[in-house]
C-alpha positions in Angstrom: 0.0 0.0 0.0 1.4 3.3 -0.9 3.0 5.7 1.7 0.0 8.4 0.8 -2.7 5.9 1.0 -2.1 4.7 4.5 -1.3 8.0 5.7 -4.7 9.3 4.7 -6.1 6.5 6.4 -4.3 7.1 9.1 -6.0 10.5 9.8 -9.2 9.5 9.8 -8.5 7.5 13.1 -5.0 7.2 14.6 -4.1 3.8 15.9 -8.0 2.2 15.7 -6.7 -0.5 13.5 -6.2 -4.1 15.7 -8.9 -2.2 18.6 -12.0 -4.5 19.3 -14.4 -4.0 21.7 -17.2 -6.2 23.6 -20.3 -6.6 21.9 -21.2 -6.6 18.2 -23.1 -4.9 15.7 -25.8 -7.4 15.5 -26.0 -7.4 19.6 -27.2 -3.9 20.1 -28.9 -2.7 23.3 -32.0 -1.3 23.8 -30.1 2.1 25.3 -27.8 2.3 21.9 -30.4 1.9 19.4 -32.5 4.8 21.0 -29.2 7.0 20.5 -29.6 6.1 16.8 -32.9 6.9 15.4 -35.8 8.8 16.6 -38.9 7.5 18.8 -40.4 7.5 15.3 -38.1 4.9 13.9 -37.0 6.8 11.2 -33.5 6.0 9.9 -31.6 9.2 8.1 -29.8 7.8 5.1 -26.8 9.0 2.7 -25.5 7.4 -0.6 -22.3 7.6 -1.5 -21.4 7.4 -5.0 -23.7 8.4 -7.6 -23.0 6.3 -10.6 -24.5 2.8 -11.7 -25.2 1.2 -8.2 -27.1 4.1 -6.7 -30.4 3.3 -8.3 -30.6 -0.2 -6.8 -31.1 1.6 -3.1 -33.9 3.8 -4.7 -37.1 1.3 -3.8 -35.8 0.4 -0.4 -35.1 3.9 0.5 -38.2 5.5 -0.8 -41.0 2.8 -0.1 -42.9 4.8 2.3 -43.2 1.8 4.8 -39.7 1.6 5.2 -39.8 5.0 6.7 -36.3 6.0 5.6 -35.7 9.4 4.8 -32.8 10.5 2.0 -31.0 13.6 3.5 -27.9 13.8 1.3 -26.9 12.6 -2.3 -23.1 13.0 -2.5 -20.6 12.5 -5.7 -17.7 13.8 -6.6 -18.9 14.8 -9.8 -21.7 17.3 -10.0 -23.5 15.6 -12.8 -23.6 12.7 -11.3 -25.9 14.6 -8.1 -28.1 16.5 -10.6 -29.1 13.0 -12.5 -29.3 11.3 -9.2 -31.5 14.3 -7.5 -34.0 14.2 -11.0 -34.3 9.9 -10.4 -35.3 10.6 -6.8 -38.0 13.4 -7.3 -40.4 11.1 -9.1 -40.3 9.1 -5.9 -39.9 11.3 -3.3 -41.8 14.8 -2.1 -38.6 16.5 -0.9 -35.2 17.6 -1.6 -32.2 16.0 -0.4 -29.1 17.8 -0.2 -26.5 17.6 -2.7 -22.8 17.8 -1.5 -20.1 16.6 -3.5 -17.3 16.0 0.0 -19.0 13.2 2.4 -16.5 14.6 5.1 -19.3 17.4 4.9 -21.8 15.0 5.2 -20.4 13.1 8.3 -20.7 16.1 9.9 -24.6 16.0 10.1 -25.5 14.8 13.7 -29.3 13.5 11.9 -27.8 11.2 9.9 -27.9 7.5 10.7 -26.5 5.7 7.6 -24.5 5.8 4.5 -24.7 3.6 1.5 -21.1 3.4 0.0 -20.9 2.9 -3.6 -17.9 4.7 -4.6 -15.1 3.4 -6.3 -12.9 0.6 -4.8 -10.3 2.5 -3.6 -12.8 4.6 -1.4 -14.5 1.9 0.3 -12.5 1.1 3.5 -11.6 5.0 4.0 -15.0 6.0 3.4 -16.3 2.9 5.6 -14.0 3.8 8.5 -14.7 7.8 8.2 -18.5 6.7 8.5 -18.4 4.6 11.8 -15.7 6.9 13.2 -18.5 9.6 13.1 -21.2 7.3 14.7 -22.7 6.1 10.9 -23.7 2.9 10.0 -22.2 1.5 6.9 -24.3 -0.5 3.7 -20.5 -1.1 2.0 -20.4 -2.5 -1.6 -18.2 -5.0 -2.6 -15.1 -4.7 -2.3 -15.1 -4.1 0.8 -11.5 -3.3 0.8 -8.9 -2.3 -1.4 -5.9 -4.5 -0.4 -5.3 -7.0 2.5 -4.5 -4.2 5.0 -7.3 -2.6 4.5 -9.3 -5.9 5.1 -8.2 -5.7 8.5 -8.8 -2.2 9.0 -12.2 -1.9 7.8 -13.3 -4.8 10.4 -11.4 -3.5 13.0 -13.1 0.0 12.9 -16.5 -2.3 13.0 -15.6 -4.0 16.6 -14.4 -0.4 17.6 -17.3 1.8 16.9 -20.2 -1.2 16.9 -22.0 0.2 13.7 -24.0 -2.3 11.7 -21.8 -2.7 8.5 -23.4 -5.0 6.0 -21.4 -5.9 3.0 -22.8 -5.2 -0.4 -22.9 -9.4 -1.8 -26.8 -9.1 -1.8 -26.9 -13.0 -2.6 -26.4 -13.6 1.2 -29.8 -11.9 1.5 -31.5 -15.5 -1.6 -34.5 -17.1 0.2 -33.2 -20.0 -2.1 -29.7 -19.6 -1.9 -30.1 -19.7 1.9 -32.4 -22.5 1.5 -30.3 -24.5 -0.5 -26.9 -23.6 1.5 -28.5 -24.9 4.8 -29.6 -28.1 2.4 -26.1 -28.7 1.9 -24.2 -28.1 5.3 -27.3 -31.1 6.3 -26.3 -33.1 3.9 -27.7 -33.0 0.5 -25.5 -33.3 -1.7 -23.4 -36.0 0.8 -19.6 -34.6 1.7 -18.5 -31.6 0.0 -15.1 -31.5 -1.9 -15.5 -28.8 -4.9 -16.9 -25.3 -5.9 -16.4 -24.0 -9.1 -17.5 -20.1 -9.2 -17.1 -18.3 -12.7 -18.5 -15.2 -14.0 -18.5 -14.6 -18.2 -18.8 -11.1 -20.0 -18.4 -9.5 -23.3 -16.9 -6.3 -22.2 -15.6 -4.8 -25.1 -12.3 -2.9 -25.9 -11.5 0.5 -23.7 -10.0 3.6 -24.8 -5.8 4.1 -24.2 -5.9 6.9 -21.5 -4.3 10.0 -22.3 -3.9 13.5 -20.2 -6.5 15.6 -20.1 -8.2 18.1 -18.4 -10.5 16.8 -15.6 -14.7 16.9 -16.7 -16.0 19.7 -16.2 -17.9 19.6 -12.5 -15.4 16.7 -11.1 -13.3 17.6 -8.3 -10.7 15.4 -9.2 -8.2 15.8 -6.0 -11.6 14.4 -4.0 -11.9 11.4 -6.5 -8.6 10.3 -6.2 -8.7 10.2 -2.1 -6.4 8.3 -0.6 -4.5 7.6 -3.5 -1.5 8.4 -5.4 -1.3 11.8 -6.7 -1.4 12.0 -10.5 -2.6 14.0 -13.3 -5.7 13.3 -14.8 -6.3 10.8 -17.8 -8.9 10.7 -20.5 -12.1 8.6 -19.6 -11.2 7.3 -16.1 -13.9 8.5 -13.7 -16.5 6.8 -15.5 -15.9 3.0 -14.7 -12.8 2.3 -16.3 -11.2 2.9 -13.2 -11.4 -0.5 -12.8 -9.6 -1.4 -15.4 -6.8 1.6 -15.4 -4.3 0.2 -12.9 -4.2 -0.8 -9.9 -4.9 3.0 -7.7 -8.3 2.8 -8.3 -9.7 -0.8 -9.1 -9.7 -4.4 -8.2 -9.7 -6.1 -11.5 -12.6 -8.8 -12.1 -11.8 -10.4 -9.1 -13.1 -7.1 -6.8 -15.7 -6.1 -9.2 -17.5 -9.5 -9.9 -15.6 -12.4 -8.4 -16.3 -11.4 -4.6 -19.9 -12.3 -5.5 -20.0 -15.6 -6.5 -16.5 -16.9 -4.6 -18.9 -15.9 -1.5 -21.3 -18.3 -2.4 -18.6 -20.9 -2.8 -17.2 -20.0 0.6 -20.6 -20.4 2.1 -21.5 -23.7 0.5 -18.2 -24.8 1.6 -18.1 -23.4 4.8 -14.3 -23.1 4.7 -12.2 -19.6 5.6 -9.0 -19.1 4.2 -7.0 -21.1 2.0 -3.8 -22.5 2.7 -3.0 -22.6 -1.3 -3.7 -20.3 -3.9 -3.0 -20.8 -7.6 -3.3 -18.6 -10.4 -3.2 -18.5 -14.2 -4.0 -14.8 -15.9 -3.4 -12.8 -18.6 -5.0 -10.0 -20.6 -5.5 -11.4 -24.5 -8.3 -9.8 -25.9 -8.0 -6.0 -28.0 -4.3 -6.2 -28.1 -3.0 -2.8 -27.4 -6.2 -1.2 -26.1 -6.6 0.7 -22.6 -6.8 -2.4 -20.4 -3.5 -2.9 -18.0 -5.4 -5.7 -15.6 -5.9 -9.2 -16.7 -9.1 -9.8 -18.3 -9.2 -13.6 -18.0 -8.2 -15.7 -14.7 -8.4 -18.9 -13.5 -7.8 -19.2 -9.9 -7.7 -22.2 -7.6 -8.3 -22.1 -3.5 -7.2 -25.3 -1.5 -8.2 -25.9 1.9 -6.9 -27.5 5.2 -9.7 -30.3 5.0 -8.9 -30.8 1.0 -11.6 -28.9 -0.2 -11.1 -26.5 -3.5 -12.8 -23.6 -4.6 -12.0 -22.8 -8.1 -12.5 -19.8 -10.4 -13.0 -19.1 -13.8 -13.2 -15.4 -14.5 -13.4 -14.4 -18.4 -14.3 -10.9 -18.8 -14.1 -10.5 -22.3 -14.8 -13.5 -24.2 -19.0 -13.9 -23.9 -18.7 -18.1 -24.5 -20.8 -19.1 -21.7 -19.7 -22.5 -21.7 -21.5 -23.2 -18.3 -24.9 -21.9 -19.8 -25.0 -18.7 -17.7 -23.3 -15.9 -17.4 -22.3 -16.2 -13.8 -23.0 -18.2 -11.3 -21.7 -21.0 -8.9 -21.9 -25.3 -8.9 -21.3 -27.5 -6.0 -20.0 -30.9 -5.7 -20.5 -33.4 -3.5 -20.1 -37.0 -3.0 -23.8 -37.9 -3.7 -25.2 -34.8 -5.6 -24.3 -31.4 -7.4 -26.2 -28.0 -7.3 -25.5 -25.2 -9.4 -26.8 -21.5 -7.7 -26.9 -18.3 -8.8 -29.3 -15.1 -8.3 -32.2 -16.6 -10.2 -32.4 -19.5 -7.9 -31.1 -23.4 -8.0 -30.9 -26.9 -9.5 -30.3 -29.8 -7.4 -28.8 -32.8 -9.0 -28.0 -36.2 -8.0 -24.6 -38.5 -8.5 -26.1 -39.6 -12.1 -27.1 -35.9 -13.0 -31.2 -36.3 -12.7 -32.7 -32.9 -11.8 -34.0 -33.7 -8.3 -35.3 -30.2 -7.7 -35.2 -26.9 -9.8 -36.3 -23.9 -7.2 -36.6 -20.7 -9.0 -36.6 -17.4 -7.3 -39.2 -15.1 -10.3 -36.9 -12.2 -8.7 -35.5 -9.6 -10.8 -31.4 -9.7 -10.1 -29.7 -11.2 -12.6 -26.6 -9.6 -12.3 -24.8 -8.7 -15.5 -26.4 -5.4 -16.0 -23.7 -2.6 -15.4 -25.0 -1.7 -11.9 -27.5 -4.4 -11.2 -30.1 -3.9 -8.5 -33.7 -5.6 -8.2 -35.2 -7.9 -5.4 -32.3 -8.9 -3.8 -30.5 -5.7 -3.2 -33.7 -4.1 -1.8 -34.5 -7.2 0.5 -30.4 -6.9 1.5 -30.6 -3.1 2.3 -34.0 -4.3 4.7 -32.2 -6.2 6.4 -29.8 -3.3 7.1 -32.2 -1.0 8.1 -33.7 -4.0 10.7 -30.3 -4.5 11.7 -30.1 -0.9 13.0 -33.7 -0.7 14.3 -32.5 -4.1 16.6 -35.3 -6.7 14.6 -32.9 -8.8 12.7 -29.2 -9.7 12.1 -27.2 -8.9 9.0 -27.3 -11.8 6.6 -23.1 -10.1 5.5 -22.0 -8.9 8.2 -18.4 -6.9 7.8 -16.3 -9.8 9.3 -18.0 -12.5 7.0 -17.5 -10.3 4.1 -14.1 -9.7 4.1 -12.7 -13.5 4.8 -14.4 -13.8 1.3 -12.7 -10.3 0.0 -9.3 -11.7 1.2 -9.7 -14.6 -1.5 -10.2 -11.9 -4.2 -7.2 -10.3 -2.7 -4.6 -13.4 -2.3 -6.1 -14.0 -6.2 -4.8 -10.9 -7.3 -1.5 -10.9 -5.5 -0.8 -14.5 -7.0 -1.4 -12.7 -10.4 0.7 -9.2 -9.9 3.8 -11.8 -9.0 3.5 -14.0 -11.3 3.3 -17.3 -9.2 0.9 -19.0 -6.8 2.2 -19.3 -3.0 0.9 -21.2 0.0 
C-alpha cells in the first residue's frame, strides 16, 4: 500500500486498526439503538457514489413503509448529483441535499446511515470515516482495497459497533439460503469442490491519455487516498477499474467477490492454505486495459476442499450456460446456484429439484439492482432498528474479499504461494 494511502487512512483515526471491543453490531442494546434513530423509527440515510449502483437503493429507501428518509446525495462529480437528484424526485416529495465532499456529510449529527458505492479505492476509508462519526455502513463490494485494508475496515466495525453489511446481496436469496443450509445437512453428501465463474463481453477500452478533468469533477476528491497523478482521458467513468491498480480491483473485486462468497458459504471453509493462479490480458491487443481480463484461480483448503475460479471478462462463450454463477460438488449430488435461484442434482445428473426465485437480479447489467439488493438493504435498516441480524456482516465479508485479494496478489507476481 502506498505511503500516501495509509497516511490518509491514518487520519481518519490514529491507531483504531487491531482495537476491538465487547459486543457486536448485530447485539445492540436497547439504550444504543434509542441513541440512533428517533422515537419515530425513522432511519436518516446518505448514498455515497452516484454512478450505476445508486439506483438499486432507490425502492428500499423511498418505499414509504420503510420509513427511511434520504437527506444527502453526495458525488464527486456534480453531474452525477443532478441525474441522481432528478431519479429521486419522481419518488420522493422533498429535496435531499446535494454535497459533492461526504467529510461534509459526516458532519450531520441526523444522519444514521450511508450507502457506500464509490469506487474501490474509497470503500475502507470512506467505511472507516462513517463509523468513526457514529454512521452505519451499507458497504459494496469490495469491501476493501488490499489485505490491510481488510483488517482495517473490520477492526473500525468492533471499535465503533456500527451495523456494517457488506454489499454481496446474494447472502440476502430465500433460495440460496435454503439451498446452502440443504447442503451443510447433507444433500448433496460430503462436499469436496466449488467451481465459481463469471463470463462477460466487455468490449475494448479507450488508451488513457492526459487531459483536463470533466468539467464539475473535483478530481483531488476522487482520487482520495491515493497516489497523486494528473488526470487521464475517460477514467472516472468505470474504467477505473480497469486503469491500474490505484483505483480498481480487476474482475476479481468487481464480480468475483460475489460468487467466490457463495462458494465460501457452501463450503463453509475460511482461508486457503494454497492459492493458484493462471491470468493474462489477451483480448483488444493494445487497447486501454492494463489488468488481466481472463483468470483462472484455484483455493485449496486445510480439509482438501477446493474452490476454483473461472473469471473471463471479455470472451462472452458461456460454456456453463450462464453468465455467472456458482456449482457445487458433493459425494452424492451437485447444485448449481446463482441469483435466479437453484438446481439440485444427484450422483447420475437427474434434476431432483429446480427452485426458482421469479426475482428480478440477474446480475450482469452494469450496476444491477432488483429484489435482492432491496431485500439486502432491509435487512440493514432492521439490523439498525434491533429486529434482525445482518445476513453479510463486515467480518463474514471480508474473509471472502481476502480470496479476491490473495487472487490478485498471485497474479501481480507472477506465481501461486501457500
Amino acid at each position: 500500500m502506498s505511503s500516501n494511502r495509509r497516511d490518509f487512512i491514518k487520519k481518519v483515526s490514529v491507531g483504531a486498526a487491531g482495537v476491538a471491543i465487547s459486543g457486536t453490531a448485530n447485539a445492540m442494546t436497547a439504550q444504543s439503538y434509542s441513541n440512533i434513530i428517533g422515537a419515530n423509527d425513522r432511519i436518516h440515510v446518505a448514498i455515497q457514489g452516484l454512478g450505476r449502483r445508486y439506483g438499486a437503493y432507490k425502492d428500499p429507501i423511498t418505499n414509504k413503509k420503510n420509513n427511511v428518509r434520504l437527506l444527502y446525495l453526495c458525488d464527486v462529480m456534480k453531474s452525477q448529483q443532478e441525474k441522481a437528484a432528478a431519479n429521486f424526485a419522481n419518488e420522493i416529495n422533498y429535496k435531499p441535499t446535494l454535497e459533492n465532499d461526504i467529510r461534509k456529510v459526516l458532519e450531520d449529527t441526523k444522519l444514521d446511515a450511508v450507502f457506500m458505492a464509490t469506487p474501490d479505492h474509497w470503500h475502507t476509508p470512506g467505511a472507516c470515516m462513517a463509523m468513526q462519526a457514529g454512521k452505519h455502513v451499507y458497504l459494496e463490494k469490495p469491501c476493501s482495497h488490499n489485505p490491510n485494508e481488510n483488517e482495517l475496515v473490520v477492526a473500525f466495525q468492533k471499535k465503533y459497533n456500527k451495523v456494517v453489511q457488506m454489499g454481496n446481496q446474494q447472502r440476502s436469496s430465500v433460495e440460496s439460503t435454503q439451498i446452502i443450509k440443504d447442503i451443510h445437512d447433507g444433500a448433496i453428501g460430503k462436499t469436496y469442490k466449488a467451481t465459481a465463474f463469471y463470463i462477460n463481453s466487455r468490449g475494448a477500452v479507450p488508451v488513457p491519455v492526459k487531459a483536463a478533468p470533466p468539467e464539475g469533477l473535483d478530481w483531488e476528491l476522487f482520487q482520495g487516498p491515493a497516489p497523486r497523478k494528473d488526470y487521464m482521458h475517460d477514467t472516472w467513468n468505470y474504467n477505473w477499474h480497469w486503469y491500474g491498480w490505484d483505483y480498481g480491483t480487476a474482475e476479481m473485486g468487481n464480480n468475483a467477490t460475489h460468487e467466490l462468497d457463495v462458494a465460501r458459504w457452501a463450503l463453509d471453509v475460511k482461508y486457503p492454505e494454497r492459492v493458484e493462479v493462471r491470468s493474462g490480458n489477451h483480448h483488444y491487443e493494445n487497447d486501454g486495459w492494463e489488468m488481466y481480463d481472463s483468470m483462472e484461480a484455484s483455493f485449496t483448503f486445510s480439509d482438501g476442499q477446493i474452490i476454483e475460479w473461472d473469471g473471463q471478462s471479455r470472451n462472452g462463450f458461456n460454456k456453463y450456460g450462464k453468465g455467472r454463477g456458482t456449482i457445487v460438488y458433493g459425494s452424492e449430488g451437485s447444485v448449481f446456484i446463482d441469483r435466479g435461484g437453484y438446481q439440485l442434482y444427484d450422483i447420475k445428473g437427474k434434476l431432483i429439484k429446480d427452485s426458482k426465485s421469479g426475482g428480478s437480479e440477474g446480475g450482469m447489467a452494469l450496476g444491477g439492482g432488483g429484489d435482492l439488493t432491496t431485500r439486502h438493504a432491509l435487512n440493514f435498516f432492521d439490523t439498525i432498528r434491533g429486529k434482525s441480524k445482518l445476513t453479510s456482516p463486515i467480518e463474514q465479508g471480508a474473509v471472502t474479499q481476502m480470496l479476491t485479494h490473495y487472487a490478485n496478489i498471485a497474479s501481480r507476481i507472477g506465481k501461486s504461494f501457500a
